[in-house]
DSSP file (Angstrom, degrees, kcal/mol; ACC not computed):
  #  RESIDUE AA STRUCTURE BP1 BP2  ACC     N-H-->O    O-->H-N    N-H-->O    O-->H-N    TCO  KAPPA ALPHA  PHI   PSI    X-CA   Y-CA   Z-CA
    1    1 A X    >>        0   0    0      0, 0.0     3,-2.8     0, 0.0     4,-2.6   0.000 360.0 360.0 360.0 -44.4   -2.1    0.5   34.2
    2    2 A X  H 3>  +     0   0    0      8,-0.8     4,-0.5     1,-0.3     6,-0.1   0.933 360.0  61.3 -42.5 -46.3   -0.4   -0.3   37.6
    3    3 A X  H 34 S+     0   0    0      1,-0.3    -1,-0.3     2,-0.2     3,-0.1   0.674 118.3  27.7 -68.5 -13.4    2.6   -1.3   36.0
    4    4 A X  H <4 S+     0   0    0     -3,-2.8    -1,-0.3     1,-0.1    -2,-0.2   0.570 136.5  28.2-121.9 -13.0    2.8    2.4   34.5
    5    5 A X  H >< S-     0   0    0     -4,-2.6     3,-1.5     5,-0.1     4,-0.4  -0.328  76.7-163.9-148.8  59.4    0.8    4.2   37.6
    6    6 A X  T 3< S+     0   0    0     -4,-0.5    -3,-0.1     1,-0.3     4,-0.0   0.181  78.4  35.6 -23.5 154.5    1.1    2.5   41.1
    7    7 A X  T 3  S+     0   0    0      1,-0.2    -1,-0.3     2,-0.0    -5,-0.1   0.527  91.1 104.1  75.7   1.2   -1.2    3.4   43.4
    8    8 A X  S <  S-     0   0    0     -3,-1.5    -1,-0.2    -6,-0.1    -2,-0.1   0.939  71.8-138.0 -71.4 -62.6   -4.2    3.9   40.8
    9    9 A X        +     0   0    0     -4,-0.4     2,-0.6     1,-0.2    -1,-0.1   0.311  52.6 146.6 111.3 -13.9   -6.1    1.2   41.4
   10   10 A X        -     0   0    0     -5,-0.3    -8,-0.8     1,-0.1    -1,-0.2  -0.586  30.5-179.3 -75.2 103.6   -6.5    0.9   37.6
   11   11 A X        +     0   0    0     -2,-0.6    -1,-0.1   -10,-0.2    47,-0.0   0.387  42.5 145.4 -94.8   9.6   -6.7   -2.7   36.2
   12   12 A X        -     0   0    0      1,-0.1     2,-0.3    57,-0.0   -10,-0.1  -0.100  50.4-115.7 -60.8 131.6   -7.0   -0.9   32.6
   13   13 A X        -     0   0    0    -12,-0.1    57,-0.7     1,-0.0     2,-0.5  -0.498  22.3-158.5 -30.6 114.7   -5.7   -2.3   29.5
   14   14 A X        -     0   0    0     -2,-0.3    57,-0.2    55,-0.1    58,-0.2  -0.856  11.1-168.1 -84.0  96.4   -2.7   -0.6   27.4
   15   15 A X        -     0   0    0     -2,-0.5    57,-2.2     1,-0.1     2,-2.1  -0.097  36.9 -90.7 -91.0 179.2   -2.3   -1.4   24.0
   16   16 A X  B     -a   72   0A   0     55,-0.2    57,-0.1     1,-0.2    -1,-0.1  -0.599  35.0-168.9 -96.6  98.2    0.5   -0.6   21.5
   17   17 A X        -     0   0    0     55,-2.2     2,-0.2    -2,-2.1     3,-0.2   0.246  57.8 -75.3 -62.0  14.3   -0.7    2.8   20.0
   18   18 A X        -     0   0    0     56,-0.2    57,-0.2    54,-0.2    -1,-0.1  -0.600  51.8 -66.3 117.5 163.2    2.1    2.4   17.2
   19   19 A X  S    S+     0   0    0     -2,-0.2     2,-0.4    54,-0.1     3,-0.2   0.132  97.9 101.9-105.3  33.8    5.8    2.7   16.5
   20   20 A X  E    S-B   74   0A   0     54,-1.1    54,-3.1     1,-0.2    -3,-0.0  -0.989  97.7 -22.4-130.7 135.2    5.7    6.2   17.1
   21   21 A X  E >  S-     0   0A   0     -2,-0.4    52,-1.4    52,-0.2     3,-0.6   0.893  72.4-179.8  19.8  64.2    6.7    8.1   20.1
   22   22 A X  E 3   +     0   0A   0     50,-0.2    -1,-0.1     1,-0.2    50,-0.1   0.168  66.5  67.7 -62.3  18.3    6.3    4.8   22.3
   23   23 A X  E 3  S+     0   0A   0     -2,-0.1     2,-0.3     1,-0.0    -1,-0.2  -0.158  90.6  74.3-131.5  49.2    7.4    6.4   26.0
   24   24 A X  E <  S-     0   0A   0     -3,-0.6    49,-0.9     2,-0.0     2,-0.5  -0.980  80.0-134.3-154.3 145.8    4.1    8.8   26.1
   25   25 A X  E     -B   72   0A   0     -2,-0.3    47,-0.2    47,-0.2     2,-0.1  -0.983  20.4-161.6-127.8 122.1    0.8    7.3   26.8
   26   26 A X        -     0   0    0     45,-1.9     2,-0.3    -2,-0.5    -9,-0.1  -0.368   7.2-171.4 -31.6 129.0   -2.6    8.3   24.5
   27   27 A X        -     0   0    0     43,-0.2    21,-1.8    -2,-0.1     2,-0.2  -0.966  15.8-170.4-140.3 176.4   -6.0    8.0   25.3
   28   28 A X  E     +CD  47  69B   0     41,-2.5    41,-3.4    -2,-0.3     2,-0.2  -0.870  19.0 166.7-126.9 170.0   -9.4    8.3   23.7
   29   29 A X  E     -CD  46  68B   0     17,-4.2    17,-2.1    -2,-0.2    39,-0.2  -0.903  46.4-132.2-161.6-172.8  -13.0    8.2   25.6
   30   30 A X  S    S+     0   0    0     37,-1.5     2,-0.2    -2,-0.2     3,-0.2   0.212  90.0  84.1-129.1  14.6  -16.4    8.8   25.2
   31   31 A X    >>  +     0   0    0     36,-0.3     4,-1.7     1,-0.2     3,-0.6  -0.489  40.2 151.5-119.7  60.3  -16.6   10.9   28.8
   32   32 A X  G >4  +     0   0    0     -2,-0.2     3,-3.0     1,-0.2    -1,-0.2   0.962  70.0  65.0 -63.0 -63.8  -15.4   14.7   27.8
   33   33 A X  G 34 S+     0   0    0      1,-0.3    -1,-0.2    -3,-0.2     3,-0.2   0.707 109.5  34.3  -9.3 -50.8  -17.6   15.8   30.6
   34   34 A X  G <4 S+     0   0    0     -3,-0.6     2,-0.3     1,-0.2    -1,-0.3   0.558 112.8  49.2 -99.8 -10.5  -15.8   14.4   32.6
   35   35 A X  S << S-     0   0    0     -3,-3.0    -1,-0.2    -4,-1.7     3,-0.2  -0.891  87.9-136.1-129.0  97.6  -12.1   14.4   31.6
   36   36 A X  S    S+     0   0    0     -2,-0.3    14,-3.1     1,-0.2    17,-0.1  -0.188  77.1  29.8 -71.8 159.0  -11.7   18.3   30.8
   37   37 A X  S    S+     0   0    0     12,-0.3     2,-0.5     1,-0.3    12,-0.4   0.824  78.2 148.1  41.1  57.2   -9.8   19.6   27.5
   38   38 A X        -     0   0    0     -3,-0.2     2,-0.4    10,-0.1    -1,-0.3  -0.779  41.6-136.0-106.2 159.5  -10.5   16.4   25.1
   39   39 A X  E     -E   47   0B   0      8,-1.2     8,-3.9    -2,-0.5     2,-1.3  -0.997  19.0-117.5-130.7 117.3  -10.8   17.2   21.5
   40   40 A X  E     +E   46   0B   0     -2,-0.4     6,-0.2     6,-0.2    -2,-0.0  -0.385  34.6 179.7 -60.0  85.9  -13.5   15.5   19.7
   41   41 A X  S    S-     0   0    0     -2,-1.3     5,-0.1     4,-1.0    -1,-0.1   0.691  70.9 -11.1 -44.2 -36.6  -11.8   13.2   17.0
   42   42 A X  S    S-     0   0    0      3,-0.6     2,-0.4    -3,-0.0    -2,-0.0  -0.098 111.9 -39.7-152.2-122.2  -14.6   11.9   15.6
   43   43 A X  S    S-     0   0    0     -2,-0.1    57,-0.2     1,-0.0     3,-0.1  -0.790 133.7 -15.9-124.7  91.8  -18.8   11.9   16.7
   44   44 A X  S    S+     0   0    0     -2,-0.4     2,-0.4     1,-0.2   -12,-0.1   0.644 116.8 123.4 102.5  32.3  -18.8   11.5   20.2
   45   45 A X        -     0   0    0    -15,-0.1    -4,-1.0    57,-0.0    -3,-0.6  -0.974  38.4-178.4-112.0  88.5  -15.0   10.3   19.8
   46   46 A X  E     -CE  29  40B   0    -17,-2.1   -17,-4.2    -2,-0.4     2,-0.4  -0.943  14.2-150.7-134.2 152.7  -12.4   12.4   22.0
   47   47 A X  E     -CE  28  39B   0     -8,-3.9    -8,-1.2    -2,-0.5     2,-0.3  -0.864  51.0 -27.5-109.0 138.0   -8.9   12.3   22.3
   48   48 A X        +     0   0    0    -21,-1.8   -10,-0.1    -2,-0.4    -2,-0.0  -0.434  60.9 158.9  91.6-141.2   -6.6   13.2   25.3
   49   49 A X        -     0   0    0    -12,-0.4   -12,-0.3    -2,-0.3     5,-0.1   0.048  59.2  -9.6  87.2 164.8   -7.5   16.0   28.2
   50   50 A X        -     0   0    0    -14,-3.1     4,-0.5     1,-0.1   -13,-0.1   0.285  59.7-161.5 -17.6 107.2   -6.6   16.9   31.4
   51   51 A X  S >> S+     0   0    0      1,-0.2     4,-2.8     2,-0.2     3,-1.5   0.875  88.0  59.8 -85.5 -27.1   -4.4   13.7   32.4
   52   52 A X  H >> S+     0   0    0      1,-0.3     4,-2.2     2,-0.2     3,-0.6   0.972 104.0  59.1 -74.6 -53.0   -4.7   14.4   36.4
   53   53 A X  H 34 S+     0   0    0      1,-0.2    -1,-0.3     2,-0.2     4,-0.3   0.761 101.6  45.5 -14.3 -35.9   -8.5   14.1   35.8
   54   54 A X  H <> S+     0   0    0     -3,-1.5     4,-1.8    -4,-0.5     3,-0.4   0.672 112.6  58.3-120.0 -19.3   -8.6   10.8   34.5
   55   55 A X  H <X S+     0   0    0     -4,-2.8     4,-2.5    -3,-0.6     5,-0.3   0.968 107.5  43.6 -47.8 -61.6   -6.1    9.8   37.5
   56   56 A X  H  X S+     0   0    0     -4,-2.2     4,-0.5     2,-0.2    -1,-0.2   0.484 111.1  56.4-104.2  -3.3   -8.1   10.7   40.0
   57   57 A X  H >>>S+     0   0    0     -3,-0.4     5,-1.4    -4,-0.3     4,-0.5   0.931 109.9  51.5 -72.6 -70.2  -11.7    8.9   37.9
   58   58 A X  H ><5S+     0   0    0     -4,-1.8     3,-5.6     1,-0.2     5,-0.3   0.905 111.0  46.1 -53.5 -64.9   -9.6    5.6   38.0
   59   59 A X  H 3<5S+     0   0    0     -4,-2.5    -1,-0.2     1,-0.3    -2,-0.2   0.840 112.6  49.8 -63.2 -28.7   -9.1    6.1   41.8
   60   60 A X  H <<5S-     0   0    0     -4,-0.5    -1,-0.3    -3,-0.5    -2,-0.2   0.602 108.3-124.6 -78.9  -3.8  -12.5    6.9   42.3
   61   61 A X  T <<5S+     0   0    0     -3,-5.6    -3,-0.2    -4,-0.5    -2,-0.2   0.572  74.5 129.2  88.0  -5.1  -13.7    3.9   40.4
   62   62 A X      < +     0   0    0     -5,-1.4     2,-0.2    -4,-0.2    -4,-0.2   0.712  60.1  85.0 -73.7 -22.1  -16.0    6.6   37.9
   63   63 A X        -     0   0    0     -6,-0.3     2,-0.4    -5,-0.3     3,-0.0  -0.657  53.8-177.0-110.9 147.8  -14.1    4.5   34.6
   64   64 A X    >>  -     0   0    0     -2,-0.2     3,-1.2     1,-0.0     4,-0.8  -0.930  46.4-110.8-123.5 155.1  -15.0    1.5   32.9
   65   65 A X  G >4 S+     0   0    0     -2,-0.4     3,-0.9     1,-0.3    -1,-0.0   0.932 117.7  67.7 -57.7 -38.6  -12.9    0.0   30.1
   66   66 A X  G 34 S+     0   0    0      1,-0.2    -1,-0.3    38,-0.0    39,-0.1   0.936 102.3  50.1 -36.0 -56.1  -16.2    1.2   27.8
   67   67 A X  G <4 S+     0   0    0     -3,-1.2   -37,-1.5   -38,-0.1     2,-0.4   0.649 115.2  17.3 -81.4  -9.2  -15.2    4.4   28.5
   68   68 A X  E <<  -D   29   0B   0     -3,-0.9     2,-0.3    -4,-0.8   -39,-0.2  -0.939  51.8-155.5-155.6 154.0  -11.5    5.0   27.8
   69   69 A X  E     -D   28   0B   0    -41,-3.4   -41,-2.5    -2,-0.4     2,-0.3  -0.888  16.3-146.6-153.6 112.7   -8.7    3.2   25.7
   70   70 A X        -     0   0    0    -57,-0.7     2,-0.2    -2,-0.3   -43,-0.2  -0.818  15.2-174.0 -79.2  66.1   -5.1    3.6   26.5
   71   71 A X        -     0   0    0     -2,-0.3   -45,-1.9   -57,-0.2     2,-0.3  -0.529  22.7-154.1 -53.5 111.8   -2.1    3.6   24.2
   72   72 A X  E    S-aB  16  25A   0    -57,-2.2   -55,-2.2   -47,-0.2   -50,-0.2  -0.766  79.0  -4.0 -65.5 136.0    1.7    3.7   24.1
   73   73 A X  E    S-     0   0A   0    -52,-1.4     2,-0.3   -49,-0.9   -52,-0.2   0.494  75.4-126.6  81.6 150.9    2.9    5.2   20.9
   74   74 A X  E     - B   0  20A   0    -54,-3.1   -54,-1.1   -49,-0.1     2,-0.5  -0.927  12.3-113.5-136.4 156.2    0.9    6.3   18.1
   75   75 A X        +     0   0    0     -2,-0.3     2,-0.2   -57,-0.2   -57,-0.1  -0.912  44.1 168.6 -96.6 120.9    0.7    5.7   14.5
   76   76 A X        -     0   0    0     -2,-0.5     2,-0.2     0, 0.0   -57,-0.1  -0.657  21.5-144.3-104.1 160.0    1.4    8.6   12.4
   77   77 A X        -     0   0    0     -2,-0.2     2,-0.1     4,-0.0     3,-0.0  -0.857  15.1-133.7 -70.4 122.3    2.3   10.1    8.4
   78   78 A X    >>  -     0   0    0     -2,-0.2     3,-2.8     1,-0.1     4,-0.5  -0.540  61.8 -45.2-104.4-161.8    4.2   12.5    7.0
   79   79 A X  T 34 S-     0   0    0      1,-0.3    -1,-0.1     2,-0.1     0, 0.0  -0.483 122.4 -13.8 -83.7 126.2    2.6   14.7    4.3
   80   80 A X  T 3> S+     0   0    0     -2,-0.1     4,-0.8    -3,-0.0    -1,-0.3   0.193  96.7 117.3  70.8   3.5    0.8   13.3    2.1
   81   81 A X  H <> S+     0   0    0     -3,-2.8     4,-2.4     1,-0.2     5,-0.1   0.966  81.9  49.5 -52.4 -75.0    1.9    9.4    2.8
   82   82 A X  H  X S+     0   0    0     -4,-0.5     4,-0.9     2,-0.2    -1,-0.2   0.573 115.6  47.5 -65.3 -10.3   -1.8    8.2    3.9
   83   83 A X  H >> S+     0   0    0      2,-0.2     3,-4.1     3,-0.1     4,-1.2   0.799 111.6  46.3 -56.5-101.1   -3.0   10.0    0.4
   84   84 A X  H >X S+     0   0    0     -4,-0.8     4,-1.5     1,-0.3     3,-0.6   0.652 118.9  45.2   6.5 -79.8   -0.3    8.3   -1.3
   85   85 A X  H ><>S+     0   0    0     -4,-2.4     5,-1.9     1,-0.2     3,-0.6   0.890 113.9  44.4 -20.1 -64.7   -1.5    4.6    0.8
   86   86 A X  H <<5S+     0   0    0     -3,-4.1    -2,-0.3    -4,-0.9    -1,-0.2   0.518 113.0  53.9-102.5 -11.5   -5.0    4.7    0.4
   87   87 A X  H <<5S+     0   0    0     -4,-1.2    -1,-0.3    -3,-0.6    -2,-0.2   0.698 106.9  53.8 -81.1 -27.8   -4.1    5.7   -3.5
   88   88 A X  T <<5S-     0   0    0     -4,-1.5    -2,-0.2    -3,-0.6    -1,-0.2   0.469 117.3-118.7 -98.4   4.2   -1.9    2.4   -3.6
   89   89 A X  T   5S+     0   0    0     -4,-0.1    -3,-0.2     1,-0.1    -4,-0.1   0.775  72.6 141.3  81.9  19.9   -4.9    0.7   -2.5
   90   90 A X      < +     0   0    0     -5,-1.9     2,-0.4     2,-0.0    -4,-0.2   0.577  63.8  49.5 -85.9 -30.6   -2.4   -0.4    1.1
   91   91 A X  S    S-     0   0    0     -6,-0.4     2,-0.4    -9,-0.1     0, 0.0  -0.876  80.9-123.8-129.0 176.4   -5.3    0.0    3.3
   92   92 A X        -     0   0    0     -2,-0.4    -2,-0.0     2,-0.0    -6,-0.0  -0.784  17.8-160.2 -77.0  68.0   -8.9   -0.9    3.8
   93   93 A X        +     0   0    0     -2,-0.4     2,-0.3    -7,-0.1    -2,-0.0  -0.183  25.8 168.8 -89.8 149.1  -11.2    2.3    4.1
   94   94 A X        -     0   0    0      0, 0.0     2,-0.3     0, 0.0    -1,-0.0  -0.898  41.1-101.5-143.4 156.7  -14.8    0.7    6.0
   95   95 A X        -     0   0    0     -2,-0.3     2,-2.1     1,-0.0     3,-0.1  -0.683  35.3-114.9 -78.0 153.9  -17.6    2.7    7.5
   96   96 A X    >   +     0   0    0     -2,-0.3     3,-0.8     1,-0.2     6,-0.1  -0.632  40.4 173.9 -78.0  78.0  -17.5    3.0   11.4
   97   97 A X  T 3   +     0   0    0     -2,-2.1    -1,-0.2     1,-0.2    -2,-0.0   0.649  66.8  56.6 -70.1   3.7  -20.3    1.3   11.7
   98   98 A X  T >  S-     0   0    0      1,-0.2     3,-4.3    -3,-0.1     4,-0.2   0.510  82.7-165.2 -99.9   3.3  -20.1    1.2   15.9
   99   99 A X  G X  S-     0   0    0     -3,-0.8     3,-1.2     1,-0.3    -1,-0.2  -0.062  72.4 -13.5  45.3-133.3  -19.9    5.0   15.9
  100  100 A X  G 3  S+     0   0    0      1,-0.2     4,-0.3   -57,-0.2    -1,-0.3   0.598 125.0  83.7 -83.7  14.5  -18.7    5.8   19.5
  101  101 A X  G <>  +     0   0    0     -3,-4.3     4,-1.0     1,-0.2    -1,-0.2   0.302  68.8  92.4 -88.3  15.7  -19.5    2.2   20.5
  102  102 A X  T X4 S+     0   0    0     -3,-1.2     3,-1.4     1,-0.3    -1,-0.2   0.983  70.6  61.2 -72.5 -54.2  -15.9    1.4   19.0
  103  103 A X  T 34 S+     0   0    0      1,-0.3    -1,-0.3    -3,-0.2    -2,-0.1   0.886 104.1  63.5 -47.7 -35.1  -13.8    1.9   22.3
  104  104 A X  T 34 S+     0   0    0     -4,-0.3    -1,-0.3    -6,-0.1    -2,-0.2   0.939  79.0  98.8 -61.1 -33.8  -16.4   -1.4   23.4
  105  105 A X  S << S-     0   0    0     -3,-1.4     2,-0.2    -4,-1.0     5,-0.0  -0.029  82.5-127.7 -73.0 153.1  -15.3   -3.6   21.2
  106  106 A X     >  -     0   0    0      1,-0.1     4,-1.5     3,-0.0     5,-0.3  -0.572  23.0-134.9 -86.8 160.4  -12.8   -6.0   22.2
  107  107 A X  T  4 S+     0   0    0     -2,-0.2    -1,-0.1     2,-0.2    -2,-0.1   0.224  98.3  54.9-120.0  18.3   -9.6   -5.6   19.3
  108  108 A X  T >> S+     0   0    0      3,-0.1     4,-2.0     2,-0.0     3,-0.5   0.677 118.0  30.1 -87.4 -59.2   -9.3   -9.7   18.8
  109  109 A X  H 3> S+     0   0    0      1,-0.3     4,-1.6     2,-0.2    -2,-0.2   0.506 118.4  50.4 -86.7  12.0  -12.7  -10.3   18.0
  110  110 A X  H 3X S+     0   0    0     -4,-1.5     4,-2.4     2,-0.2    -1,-0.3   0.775 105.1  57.6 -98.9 -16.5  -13.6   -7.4   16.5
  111  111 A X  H <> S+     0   0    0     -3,-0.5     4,-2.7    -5,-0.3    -2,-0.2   0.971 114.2  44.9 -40.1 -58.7  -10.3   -7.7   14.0
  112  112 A X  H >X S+     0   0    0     -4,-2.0     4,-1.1     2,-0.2     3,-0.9   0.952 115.9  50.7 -62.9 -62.4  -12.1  -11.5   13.0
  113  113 A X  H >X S+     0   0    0     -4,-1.6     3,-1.5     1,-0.3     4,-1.2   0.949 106.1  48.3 -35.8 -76.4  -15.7   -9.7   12.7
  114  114 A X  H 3X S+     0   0    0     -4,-2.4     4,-0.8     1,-0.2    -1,-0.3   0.826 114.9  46.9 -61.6 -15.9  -14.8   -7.0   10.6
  115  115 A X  H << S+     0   0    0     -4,-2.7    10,-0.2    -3,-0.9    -1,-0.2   0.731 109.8  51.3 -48.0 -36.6  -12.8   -9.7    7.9
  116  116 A X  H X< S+     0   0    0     -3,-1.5     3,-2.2    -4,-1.1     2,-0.2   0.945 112.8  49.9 -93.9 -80.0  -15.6  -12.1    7.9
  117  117 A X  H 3< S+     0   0    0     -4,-1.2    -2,-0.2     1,-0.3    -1,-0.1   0.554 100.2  62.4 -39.7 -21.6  -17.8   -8.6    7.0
  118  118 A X  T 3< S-     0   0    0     -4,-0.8    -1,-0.3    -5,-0.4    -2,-0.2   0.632 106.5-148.4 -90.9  -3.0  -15.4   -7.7    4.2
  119  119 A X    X>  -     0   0    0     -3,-2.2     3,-1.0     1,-0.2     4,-1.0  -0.227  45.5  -3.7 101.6-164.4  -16.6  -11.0    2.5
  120  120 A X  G >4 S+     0   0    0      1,-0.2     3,-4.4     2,-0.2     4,-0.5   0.639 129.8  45.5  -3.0-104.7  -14.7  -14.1   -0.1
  121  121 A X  G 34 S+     0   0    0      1,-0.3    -1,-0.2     2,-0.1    -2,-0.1   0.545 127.5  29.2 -45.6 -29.8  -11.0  -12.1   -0.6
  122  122 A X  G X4 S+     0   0    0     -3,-1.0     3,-0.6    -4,-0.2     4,-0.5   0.437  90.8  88.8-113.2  -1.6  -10.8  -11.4    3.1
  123  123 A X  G X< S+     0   0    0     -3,-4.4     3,-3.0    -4,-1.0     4,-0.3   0.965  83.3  63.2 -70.4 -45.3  -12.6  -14.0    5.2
  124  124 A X  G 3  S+     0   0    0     -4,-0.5    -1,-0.2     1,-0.3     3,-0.1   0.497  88.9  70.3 -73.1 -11.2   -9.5  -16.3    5.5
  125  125 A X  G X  S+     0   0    0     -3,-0.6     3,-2.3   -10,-0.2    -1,-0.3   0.709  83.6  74.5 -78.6 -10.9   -7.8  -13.6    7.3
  126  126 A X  T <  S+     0   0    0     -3,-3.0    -2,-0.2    -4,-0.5    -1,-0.1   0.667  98.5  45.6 -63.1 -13.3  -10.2  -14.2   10.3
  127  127 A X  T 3  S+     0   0    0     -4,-0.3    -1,-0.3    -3,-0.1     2,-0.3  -0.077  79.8 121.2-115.3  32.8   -8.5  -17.0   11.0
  128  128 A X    <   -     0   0    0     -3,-2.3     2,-0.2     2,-0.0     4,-0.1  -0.791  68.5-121.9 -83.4 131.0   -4.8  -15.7   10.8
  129  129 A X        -     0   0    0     -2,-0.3     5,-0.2     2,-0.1     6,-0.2  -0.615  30.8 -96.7 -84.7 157.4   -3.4  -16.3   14.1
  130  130 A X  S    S+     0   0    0      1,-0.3     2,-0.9    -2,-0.2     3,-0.1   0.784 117.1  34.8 -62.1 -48.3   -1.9  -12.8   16.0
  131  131 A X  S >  S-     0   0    0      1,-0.2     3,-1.6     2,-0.0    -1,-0.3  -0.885  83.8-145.2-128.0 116.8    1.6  -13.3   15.0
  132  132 A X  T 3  S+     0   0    0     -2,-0.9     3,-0.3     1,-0.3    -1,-0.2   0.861  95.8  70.0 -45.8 -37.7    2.0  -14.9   11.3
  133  133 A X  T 3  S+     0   0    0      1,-0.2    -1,-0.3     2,-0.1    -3,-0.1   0.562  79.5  68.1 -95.6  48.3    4.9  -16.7   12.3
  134  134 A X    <         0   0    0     -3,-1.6    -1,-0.2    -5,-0.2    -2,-0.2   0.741 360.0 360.0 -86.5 -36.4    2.9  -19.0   14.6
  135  135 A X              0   0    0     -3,-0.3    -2,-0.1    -6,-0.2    -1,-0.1   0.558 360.0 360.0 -42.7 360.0    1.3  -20.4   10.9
């Protein structure tokens, strides 16, 4: 976060939101209260809001990595693609089972968790290392 916003104070993670528009930075949170004009994404899931807000919560120390998750670039569709995907059978649809507890999880080991949950055909990706061509 420094590297993108001196003078925060913010030791916060960024991950790679996607190959799409990569020089504009995303977040989601669980704090609408507190970061005004978020849009609830999901149940108890919001994306975005008032950006000077969530500046001035890092500097005050109010955020914890629990609460917020940062992203360059986002992944997006065009119309009707992700039908068109989830029809070719391309992704994996799962329930959310961590409901708004998602943003806690940490995104190695909860990658290896949810593989070893999807059972047999998919346990042996839990041990694929981050970039295949280290195998």
């Amino acid at each position: 976060m420094n590297d993108l916003f001196p003078n925060t104070g913010g030791r916060f993670t960024i991950y790679n939101g996607g190959p799409v528009d990569q020089d504009n930075l995303y977040f989601i949170h669980t704090i609408p209260d507190l970061i005004p004009g978020s849009v609830e994404i999901s149940h108890n899931i919001y994306w975005g809001g008032n950006f000077d807000s969530v500046i001035q919560l890092i500097k005050s120390e109010q955020l914890a990595d629990t609460d917020i998750r940062f992203f360059l670039g986002y992944s997006g569709w065009e119309n009707n693609q992700l039908d068109e995907e989830l029809t070719a059978n391309t992704w994996i649809v799962s329930e959310n089972t961590y409901k708004h507890k998602i943003i806690e999880e940490k995104p190695v080991s909860f990658w290896k968790q949810k593989m070893i949950e999807f059972g047999n055909n998919y346990s042996i990706w839990s041990n694929a290392p981050e970039n295949p061509s280290y195998n």
